[in-house]
C-alpha positions as CSV (number, residue, x, y, z in Angstrom):
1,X,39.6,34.6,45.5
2,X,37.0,34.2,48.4
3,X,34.0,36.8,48.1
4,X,33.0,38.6,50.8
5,X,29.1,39.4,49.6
6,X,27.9,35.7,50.6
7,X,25.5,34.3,53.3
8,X,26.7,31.1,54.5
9,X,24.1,28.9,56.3
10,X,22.6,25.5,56.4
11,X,19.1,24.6,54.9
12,X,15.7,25.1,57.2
13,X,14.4,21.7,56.4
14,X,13.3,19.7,53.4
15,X,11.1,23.2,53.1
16,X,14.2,24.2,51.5
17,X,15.4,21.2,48.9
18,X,14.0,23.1,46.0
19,X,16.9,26.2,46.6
20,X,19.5,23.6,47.7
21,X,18.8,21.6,44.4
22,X,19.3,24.6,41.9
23,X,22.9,23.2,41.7
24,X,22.7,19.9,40.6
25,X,24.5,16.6,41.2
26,X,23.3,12.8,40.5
27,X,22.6,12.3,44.0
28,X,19.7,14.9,44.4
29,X,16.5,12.6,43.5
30,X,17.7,10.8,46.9
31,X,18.0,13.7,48.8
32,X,14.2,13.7,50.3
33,X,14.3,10.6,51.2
34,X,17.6,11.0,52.9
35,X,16.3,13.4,55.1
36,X,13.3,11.4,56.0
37,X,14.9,8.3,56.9
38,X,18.0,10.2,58.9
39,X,20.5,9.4,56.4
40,X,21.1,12.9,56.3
41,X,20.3,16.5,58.3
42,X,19.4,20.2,57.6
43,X,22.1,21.0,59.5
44,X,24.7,18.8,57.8
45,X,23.8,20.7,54.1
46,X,24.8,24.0,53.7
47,X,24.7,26.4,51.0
48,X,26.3,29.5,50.1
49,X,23.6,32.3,48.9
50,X,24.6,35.7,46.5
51,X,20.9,37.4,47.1
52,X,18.4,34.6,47.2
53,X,20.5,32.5,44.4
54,X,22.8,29.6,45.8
55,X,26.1,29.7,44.3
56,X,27.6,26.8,46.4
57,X,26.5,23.9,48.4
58,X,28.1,21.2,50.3
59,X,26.5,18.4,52.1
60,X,27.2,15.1,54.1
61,X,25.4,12.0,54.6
62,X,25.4,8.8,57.5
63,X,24.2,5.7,57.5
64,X,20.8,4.9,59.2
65,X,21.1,5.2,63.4
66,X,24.6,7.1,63.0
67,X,24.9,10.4,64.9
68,X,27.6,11.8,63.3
69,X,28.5,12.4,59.6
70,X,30.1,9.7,57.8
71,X,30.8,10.8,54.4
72,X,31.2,14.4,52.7
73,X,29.6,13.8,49.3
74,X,28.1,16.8,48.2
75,X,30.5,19.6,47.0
76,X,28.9,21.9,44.0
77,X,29.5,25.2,42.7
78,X,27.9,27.5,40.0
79,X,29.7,26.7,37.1
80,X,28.8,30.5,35.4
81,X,31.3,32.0,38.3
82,X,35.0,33.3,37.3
83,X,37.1,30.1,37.3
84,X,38.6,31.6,40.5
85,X,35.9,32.6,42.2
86,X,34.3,29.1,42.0
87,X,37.1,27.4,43.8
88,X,37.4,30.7,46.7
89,X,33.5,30.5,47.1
90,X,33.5,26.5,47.2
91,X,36.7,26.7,49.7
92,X,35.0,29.5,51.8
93,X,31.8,27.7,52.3
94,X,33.6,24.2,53.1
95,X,35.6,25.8,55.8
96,X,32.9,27.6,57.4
97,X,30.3,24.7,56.9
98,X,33.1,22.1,58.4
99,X,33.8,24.2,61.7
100,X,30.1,23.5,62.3
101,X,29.6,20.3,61.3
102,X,33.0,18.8,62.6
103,X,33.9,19.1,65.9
104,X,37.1,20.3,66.4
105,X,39.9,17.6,66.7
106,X,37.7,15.4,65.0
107,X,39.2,14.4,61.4
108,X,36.7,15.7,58.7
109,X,34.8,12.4,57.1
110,X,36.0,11.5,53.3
111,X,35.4,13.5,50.6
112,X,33.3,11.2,47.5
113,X,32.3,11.9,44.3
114,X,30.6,9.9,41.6
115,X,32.4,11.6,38.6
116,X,32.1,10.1,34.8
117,X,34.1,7.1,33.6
118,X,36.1,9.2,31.2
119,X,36.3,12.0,33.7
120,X,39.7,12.8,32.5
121,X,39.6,12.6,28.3
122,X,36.4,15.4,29.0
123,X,37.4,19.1,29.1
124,X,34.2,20.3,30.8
125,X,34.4,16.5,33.3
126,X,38.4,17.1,34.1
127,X,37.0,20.6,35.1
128,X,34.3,19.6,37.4
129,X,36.4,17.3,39.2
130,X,39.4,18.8,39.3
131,X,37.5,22.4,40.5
132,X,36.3,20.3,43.8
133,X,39.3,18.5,44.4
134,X,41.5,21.7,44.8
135,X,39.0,22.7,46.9
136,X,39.4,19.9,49.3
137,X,43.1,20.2,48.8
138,X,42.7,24.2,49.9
139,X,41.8,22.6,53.4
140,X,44.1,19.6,54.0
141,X,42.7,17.1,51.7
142,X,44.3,14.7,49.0
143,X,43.3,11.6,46.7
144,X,43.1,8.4,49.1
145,X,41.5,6.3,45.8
146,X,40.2,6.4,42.7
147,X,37.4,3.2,42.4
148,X,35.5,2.0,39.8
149,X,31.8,1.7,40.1
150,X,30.2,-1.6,38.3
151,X,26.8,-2.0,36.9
152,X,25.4,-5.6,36.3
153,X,21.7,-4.9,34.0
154,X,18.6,-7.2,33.4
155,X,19.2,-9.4,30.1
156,X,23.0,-9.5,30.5
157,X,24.0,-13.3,30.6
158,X,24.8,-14.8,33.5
159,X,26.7,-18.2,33.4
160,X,25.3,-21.0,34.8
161,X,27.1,-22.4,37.4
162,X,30.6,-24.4,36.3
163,X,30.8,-26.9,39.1
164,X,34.0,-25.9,40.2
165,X,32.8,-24.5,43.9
166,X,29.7,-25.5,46.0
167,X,27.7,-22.7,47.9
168,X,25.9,-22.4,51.2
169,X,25.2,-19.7,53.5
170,X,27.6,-19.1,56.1
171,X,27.2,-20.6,59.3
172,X,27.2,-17.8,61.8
173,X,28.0,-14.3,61.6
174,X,31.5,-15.8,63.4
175,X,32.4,-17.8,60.6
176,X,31.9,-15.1,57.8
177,X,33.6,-12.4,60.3
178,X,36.7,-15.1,60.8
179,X,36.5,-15.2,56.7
180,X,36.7,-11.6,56.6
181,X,39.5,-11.4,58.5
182,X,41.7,-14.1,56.6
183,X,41.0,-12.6,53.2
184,X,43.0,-8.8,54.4
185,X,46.1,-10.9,54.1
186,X,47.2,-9.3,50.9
187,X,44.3,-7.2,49.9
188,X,44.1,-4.9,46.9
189,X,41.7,-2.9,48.6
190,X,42.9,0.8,49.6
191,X,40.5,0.8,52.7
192,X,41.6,-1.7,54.2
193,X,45.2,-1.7,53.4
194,X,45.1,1.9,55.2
195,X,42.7,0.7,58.3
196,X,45.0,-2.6,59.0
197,X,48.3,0.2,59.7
198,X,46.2,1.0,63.1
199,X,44.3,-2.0,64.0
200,X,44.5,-6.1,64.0
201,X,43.1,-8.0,61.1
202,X,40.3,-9.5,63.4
203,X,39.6,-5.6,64.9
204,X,39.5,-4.2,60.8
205,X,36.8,-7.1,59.9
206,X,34.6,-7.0,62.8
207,X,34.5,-3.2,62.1
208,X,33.9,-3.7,58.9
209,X,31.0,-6.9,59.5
210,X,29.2,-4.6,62.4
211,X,29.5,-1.2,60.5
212,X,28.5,-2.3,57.3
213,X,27.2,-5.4,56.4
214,X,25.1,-6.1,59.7
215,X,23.4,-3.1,59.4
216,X,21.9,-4.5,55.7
217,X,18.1,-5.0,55.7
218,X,18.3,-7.3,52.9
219,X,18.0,-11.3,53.3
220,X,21.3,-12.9,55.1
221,X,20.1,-16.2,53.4
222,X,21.6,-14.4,50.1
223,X,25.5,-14.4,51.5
224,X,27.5,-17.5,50.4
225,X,30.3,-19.4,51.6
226,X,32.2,-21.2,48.7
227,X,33.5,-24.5,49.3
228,X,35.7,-27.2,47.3
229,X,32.5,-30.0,46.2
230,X,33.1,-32.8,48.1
231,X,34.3,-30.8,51.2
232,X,33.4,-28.1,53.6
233,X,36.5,-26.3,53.1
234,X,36.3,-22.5,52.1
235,X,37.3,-20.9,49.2
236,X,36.1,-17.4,49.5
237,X,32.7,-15.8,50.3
238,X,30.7,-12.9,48.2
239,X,27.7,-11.0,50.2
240,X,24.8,-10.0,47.9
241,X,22.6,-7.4,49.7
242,X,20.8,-4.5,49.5
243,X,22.1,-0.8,50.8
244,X,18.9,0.8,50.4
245,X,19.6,2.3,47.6
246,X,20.5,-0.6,45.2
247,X,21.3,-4.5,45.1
248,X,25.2,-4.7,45.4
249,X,27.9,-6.7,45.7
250,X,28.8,-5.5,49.3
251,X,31.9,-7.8,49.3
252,X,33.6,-10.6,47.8
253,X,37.2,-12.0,47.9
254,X,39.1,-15.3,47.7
255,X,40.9,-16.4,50.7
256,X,45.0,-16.2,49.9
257,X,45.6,-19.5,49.6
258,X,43.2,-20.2,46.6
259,X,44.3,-16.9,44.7
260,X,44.9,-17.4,41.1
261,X,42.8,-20.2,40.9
262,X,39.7,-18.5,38.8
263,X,37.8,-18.9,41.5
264,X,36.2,-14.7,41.7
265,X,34.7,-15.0,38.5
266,X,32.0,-18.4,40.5
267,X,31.5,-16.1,43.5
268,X,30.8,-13.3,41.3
269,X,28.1,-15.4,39.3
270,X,27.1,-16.8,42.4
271,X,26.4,-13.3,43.6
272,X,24.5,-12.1,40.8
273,X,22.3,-14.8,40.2
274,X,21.1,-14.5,43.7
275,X,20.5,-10.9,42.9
276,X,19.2,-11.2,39.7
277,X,16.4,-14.3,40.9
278,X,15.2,-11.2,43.6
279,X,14.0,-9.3,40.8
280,X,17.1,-6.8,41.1
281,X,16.2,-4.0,38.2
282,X,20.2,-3.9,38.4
283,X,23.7,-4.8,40.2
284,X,25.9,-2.2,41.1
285,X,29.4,-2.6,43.0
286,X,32.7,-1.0,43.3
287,X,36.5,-1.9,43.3
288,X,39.6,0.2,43.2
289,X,41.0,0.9,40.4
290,X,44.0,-0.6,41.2
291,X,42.6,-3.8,42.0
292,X,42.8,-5.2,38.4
293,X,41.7,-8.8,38.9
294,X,38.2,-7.9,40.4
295,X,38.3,-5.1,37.7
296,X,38.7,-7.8,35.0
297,X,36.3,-10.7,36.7
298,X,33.4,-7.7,36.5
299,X,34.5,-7.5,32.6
300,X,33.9,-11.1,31.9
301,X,30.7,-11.0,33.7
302,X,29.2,-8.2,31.8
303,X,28.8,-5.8,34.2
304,X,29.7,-2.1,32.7
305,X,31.8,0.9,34.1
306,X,29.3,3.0,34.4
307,X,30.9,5.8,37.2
308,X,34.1,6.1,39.2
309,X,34.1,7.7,42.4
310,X,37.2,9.8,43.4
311,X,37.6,8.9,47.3
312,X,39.4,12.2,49.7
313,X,40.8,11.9,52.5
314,X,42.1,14.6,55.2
315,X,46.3,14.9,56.3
């Protein structure tokens, strides 16, 4: 059921944060800063308003410099509404809010949500989820992945470093982009499985290095190159960095030939003990759910499951 008593507009300004944050969601204490830094825009967050009280909101975010939306990750709804009427009111202000945010043609960015770790043993979690994911669904969407978000903290042990692999920086940004490209030969991760159906291992990674990693602020003297002691000869690579938001893991990975060797559990180390000699109040990264190996290196490490985030895409 979709009301009909509803205005549908997007926020004035950061004049207006206070009314759009009277629905709540883990990403609000960024929100301000968001705005400031052009991470995200008044028109891009919308609300749905019964009187003067918001009963829905939806908002997307870029990364720094983009012009256009990169990611829908705001998607709320007043849980005291009818079961019904949350999912018609959170449909109806998604569809209106997308025609003018989206130009038309254009696919509609992802859908993300950071939703518990147990999201689906919890009555009141499985609601919450599943609520906004039928909206999404109403409009075209479906589950693309389900990833698990990683939390390394201050104090956890970090194991010195076994001998087994050497590190330096890499070389250029050619040598870790030509790395980047040799590791999507059998990758677990659902990204890049899906991006290497329309374009060349050399054309996902460059993507990927420019779009992503470039764009860090954080030292490049922290990204390592692993290599056999003794040689020169790569192993794998893990980029510690800095999003702007939190320390991460932005990417690690073995290169094929060296799979199965241990190896991901030395770059991960590597990784963090760069982080943690920064000062990082904490590590976060993400992997797929399905990609049990990394899953299991995070385990050994310490690092805790804190989230998942439930990735949408559009058909």
């Amino acid at each position: 059921m979709e009301p009909n008593d509803l205005t549908l507009r997007p926020i004035t300004g950061r004049d207006e944060l206070t009314l759009f944050n009277r629905l709540s969601y883990v990403l609000d204490d960024e929100l301000a800063d968001d705005l400031a830094e052009g991470r995200r825009r008044p028109e891009w967050m919308w609300v749905a308003l019964r009187g003067d009280r918001p009963v829905a909101r939806v908002a997307w975010w870029c990364r720094t410099g983009d012009t256009a939306p990169h990611l829908l990750d705001i998607l709320d709804m007043d849980d005291t509404l009818p079961d019904a009427e949350r999912i018609g009111t959170g449909t109806l202000l998604l569809r209106t809010a997308l025609a003018a945010v989206v130009p038309a043609g254009t696919r509609p960015p992802e859908y993300g949500r950071f939703v518990p770790p147990d999201w689906r043993g919890t009555e009141a979690a499985r609601r919450v989820v599943t609520e906004r994911m039928a909206v999404v669904e109403r409009l075209g969407g479906s589950l693309f992945v389900e990833r698990l978000r990683q939390e390394w903290r201050p104090g956890t042990p970090v194991p010195a470093p076994t001998g087994r692999l050497a590190f330096r920086n890499p070389y250029d940004d050619g040598e870790l982009t030509a790395l980047m490209t040799r590791v999507l030969d059998g990758t677990l991760d659902a990204h890049s499985v899906h991006d290497l159906k329309s374009a060349s291992p050399e054309d996902v990674a460059s993507a990927h290095f420019t779009g992503e990693l470039a764009r860090y602020a954080s030292p490049r003297d922290w990204w390592r190159v692993a290599v056999l002691p003794g040689s020169d000869r790569p192993v794998g690579f893990v980029v510690p960095a800095h999003n702007g938001y939190n320390p991460i893991i932005a990417y690690i990975a073995v290169l094929p030939e060296h799979r199965g060797e241990g190896h991901v559990g030395d770059l991960l180390a590597e990784g963090t003990r760069v982080l943690a000699a920064s000062g990082a109040p904490r590590v976060r990264a993400t992997t797929d759910l399905g990609n049990t190996p990394m899953a299991a290196a995070f385990r050994r490490l310490g690092y805790v499951n804190f989230e998942r985030e439930i990735n949408m895409t559009w058909n």
